[in-house]
OpenMM code with the backbone's topology and positions (N, CA, C; nanometers):
from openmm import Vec3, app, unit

residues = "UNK UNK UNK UNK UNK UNK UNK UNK UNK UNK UNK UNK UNK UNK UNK UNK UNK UNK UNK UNK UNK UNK UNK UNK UNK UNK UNK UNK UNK UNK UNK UNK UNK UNK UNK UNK UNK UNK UNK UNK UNK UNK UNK UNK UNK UNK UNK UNK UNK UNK UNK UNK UNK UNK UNK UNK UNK UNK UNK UNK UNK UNK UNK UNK UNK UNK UNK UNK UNK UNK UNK UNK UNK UNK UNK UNK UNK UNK UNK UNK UNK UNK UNK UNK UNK UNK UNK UNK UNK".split()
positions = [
    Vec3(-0.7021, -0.9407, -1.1542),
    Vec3(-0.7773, -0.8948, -1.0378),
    Vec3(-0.9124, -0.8429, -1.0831),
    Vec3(-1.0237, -0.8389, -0.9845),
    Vec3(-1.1654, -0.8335, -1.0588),
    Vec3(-1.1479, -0.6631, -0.9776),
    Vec3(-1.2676, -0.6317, -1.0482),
    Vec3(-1.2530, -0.4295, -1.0231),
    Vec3(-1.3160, -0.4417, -0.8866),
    Vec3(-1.3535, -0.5343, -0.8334),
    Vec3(-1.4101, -0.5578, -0.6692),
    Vec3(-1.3069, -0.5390, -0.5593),
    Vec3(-1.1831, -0.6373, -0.6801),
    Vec3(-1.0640, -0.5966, -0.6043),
    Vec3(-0.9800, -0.5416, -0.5504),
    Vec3(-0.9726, -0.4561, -0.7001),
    Vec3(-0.9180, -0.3581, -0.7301),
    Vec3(-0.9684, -0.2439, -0.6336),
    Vec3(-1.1189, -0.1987, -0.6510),
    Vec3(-1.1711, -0.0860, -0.5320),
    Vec3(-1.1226, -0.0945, -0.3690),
    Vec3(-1.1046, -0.2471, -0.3441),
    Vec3(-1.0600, -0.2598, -0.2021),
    Vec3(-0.9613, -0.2307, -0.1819),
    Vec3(-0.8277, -0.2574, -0.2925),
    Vec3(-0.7101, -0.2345, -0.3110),
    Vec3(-0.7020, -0.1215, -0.2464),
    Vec3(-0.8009, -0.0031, -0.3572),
    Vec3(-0.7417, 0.1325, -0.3644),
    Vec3(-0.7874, 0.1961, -0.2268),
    Vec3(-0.8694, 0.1276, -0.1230),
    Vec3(-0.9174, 0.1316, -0.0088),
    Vec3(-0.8318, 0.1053, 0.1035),
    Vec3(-0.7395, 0.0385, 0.0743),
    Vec3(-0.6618, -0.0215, 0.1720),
    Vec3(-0.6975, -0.1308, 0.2437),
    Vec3(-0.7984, -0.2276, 0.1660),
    Vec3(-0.7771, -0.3735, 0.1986),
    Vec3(-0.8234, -0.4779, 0.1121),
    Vec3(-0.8160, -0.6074, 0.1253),
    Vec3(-0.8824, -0.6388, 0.0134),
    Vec3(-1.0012, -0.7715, 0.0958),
    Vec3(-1.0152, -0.8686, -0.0112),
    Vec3(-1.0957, -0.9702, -0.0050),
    Vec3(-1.0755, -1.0845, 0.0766),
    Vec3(-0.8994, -1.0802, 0.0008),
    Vec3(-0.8521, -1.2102, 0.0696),
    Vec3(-0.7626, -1.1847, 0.2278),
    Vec3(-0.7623, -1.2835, 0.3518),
    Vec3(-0.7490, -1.2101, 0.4602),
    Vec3(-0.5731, -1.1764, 0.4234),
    Vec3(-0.5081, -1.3159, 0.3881),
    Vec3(-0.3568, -1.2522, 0.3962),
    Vec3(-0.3159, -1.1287, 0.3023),
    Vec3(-0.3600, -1.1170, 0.1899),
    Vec3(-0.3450, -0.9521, 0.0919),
    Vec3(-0.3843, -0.8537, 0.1832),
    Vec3(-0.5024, -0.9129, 0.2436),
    Vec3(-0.5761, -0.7905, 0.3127),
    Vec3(-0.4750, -0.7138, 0.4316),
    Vec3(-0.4231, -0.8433, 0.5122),
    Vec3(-0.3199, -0.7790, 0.6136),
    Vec3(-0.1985, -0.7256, 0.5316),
    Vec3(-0.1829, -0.7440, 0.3872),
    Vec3(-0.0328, -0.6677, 0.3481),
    Vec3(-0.0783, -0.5716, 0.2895),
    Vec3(-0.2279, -0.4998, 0.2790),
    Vec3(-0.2429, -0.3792, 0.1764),
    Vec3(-0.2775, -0.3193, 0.3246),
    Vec3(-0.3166, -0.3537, 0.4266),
    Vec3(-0.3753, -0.2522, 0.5705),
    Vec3(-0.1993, -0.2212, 0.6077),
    Vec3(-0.1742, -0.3012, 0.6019),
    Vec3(0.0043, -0.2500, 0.6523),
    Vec3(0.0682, -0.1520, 0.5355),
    Vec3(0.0537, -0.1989, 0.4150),
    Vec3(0.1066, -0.1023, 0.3493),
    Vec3(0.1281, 0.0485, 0.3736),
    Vec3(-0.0759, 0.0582, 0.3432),
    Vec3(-0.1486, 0.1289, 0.3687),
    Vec3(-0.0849, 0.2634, 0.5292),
    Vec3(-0.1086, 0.1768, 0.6227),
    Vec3(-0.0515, 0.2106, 0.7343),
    Vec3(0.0765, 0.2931, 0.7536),
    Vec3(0.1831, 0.1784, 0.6571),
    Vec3(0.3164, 0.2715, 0.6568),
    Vec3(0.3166, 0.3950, 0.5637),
    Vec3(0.2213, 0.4190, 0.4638),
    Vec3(0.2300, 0.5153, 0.4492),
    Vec3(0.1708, 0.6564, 0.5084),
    Vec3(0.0744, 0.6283, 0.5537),
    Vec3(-0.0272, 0.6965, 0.6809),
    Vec3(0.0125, 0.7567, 0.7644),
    Vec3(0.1318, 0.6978, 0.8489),
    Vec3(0.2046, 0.7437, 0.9237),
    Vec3(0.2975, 0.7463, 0.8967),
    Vec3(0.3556, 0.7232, 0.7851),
    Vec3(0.4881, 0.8154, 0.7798),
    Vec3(0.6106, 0.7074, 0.7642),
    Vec3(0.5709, 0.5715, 0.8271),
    Vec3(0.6485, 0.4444, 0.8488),
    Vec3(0.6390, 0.4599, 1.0663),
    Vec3(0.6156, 0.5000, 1.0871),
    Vec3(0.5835, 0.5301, 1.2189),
    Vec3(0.4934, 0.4065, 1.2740),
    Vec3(0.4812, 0.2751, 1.2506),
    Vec3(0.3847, 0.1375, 1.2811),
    Vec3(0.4458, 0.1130, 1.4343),
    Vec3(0.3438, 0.0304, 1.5350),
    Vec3(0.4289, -0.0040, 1.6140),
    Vec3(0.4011, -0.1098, 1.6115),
    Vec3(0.4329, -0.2089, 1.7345),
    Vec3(0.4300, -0.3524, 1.7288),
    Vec3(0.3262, -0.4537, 1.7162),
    Vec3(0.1841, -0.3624, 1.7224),
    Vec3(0.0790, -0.4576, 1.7087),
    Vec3(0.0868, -0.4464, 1.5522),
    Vec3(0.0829, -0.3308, 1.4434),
    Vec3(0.1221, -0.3904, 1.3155),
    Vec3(0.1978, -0.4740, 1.2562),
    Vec3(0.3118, -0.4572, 1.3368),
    Vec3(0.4066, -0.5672, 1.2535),
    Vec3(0.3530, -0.7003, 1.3048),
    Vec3(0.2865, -0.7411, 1.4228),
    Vec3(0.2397, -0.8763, 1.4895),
    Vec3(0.1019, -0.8690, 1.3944),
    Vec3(0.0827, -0.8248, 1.3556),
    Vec3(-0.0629, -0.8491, 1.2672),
    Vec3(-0.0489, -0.9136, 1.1218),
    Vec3(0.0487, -0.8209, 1.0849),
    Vec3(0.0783, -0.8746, 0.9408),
    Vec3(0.1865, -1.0281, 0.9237),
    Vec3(0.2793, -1.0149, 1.0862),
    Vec3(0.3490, -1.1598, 1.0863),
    Vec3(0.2249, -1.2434, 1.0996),
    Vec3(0.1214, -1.2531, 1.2007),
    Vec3(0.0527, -1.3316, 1.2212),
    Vec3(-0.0600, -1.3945, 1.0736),
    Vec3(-0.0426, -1.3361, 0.9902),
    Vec3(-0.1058, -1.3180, 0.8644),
    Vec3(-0.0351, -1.4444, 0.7408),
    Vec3(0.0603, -1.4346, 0.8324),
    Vec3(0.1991, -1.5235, 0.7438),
    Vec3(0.2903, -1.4505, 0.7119),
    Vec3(0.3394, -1.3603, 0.7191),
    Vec3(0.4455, -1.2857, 0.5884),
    Vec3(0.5753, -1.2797, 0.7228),
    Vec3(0.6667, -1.3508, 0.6525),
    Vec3(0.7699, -1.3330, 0.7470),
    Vec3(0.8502, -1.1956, 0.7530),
    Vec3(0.9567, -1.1833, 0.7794),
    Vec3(1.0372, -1.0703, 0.8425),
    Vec3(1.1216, -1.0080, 0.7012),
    Vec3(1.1319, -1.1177, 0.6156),
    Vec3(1.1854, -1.0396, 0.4799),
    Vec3(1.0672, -1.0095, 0.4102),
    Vec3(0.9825, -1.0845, 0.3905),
    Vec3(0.8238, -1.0115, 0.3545),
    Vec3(0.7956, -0.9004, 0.4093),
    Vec3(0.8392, -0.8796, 0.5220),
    Vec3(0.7712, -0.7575, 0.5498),
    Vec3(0.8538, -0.6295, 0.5130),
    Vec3(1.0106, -0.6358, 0.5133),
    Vec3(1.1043, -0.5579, 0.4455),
    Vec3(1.0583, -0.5472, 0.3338),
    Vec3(1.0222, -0.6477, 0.2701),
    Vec3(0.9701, -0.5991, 0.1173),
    Vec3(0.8933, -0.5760, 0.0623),
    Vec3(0.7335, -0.5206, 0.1457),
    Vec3(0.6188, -0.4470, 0.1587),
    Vec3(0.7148, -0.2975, 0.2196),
    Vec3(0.7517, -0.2718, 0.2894),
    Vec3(0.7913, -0.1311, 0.3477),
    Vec3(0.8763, -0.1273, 0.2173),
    Vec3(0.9676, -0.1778, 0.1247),
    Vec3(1.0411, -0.1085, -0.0020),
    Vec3(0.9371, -0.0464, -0.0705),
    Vec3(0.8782, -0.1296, -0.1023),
    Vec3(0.7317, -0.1285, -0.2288),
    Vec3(0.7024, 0.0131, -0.1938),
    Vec3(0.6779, 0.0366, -0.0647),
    Vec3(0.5917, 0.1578, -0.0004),
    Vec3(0.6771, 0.2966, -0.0626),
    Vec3(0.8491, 0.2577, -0.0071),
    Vec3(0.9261, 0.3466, 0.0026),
    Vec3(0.9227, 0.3747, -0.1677),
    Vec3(0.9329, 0.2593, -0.2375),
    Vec3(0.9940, 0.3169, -0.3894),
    Vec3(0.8663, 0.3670, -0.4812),
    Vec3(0.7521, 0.3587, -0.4461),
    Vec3(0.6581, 0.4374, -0.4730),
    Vec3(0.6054, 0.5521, -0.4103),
    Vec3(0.6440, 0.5774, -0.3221),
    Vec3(0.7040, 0.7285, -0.2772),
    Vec3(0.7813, 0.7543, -0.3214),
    Vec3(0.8688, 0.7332, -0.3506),
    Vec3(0.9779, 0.8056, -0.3956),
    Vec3(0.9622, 0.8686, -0.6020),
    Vec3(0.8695, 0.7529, -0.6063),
    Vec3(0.8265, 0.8028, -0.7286),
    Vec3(0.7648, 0.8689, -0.7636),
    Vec3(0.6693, 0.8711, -0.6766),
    Vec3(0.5684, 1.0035, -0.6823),
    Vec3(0.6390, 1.1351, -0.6626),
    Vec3(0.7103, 1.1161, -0.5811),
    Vec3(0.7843, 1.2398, -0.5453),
    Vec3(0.8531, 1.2736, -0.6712),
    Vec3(0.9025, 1.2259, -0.6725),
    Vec3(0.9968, 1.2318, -0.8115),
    Vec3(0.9340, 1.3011, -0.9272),
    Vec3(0.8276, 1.2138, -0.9810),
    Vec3(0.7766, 1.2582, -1.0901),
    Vec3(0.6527, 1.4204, -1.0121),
    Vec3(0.6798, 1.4178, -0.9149),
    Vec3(0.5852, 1.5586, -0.9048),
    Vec3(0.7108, 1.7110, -0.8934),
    Vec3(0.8129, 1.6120, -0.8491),
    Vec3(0.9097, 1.7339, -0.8982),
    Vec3(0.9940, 1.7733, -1.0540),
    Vec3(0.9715, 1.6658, -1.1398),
    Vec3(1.0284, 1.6327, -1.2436),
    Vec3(0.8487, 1.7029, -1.3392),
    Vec3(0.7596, 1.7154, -1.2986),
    Vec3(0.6546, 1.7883, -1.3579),
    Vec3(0.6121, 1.6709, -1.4916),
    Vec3(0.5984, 1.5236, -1.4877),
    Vec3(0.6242, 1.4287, -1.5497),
    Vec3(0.4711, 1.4385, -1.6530),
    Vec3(0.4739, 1.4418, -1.7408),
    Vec3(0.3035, 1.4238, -1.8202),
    Vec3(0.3169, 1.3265, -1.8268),
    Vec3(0.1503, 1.2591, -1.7882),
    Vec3(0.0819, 1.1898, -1.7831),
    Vec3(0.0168, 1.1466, -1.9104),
    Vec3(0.0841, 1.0504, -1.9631),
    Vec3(0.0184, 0.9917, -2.0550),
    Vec3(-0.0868, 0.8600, -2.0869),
    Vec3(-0.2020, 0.8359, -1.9817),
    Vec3(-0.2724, 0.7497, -1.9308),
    Vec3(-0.3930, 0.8272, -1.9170),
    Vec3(-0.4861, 0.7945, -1.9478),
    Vec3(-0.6285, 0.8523, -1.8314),
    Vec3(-0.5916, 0.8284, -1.7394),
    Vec3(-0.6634, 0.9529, -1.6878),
    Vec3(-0.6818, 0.9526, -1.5182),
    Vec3(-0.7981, 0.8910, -1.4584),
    Vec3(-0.7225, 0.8214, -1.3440),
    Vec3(-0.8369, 0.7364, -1.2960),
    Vec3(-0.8596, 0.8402, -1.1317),
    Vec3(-1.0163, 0.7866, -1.1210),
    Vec3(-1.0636, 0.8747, -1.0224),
    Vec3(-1.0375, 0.8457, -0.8973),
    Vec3(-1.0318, 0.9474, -0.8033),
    Vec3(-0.9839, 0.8760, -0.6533),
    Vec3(-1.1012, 0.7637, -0.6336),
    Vec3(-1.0375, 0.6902, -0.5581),
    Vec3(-1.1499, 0.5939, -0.4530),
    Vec3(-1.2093, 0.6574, -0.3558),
    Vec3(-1.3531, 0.6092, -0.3501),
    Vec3(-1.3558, 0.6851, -0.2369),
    Vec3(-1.4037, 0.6328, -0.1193),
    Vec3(-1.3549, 0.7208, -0.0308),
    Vec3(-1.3035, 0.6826, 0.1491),
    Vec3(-1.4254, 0.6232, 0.1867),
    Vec3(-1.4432, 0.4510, 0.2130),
    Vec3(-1.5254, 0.4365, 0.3415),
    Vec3(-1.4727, 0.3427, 0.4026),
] * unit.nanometer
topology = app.Topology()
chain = topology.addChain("A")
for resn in residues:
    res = topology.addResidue(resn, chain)
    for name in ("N", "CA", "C"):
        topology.addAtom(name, app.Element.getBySymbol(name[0]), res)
């Protein structure tokens, strides 16, 4: 991925339109909580990603929450540089 990408990534969308509709949904379910209603899920079907695709964007979401969580209660060191937030536009 080029760091063009990558910045959109960390933005919540990207370049290409179908990634783009699965990182705005991602994005989304985590935003709210998993709280999406039906024009998201018709956005990201309409994008292509069928109905187990889309179960398996909401895991992705869930098991990286859960990791974060995890490792912020587990007090986990970080052995990586830290990379800087993105920032919001």
């Amino acid at each position: 991925m080029s760091p063009e990408e990558i910045a959109l990534n960390r933005k919540g969308a990207s370049a290409d339109a179908k990634a783009n509709a699965a990182v705005r949904f991602a994005a989304k379910i985590a935003e709210a909580r998993g709280h999406v209603d039906n024009d998201d899920i018709a956005a990201v079907r309409s994008a292509g990603f069928s109905d187990a695709q889309i179960v398996e964007i909401v895991a992705l979401v869930a098991e990286n929450t859960f990791t974060n969580y995890l490792n912020e209660v587990a007090k986990t060191d970080i052995d990586f540089p830290s990379v800087p937030a993105a920032d919001a536009a």
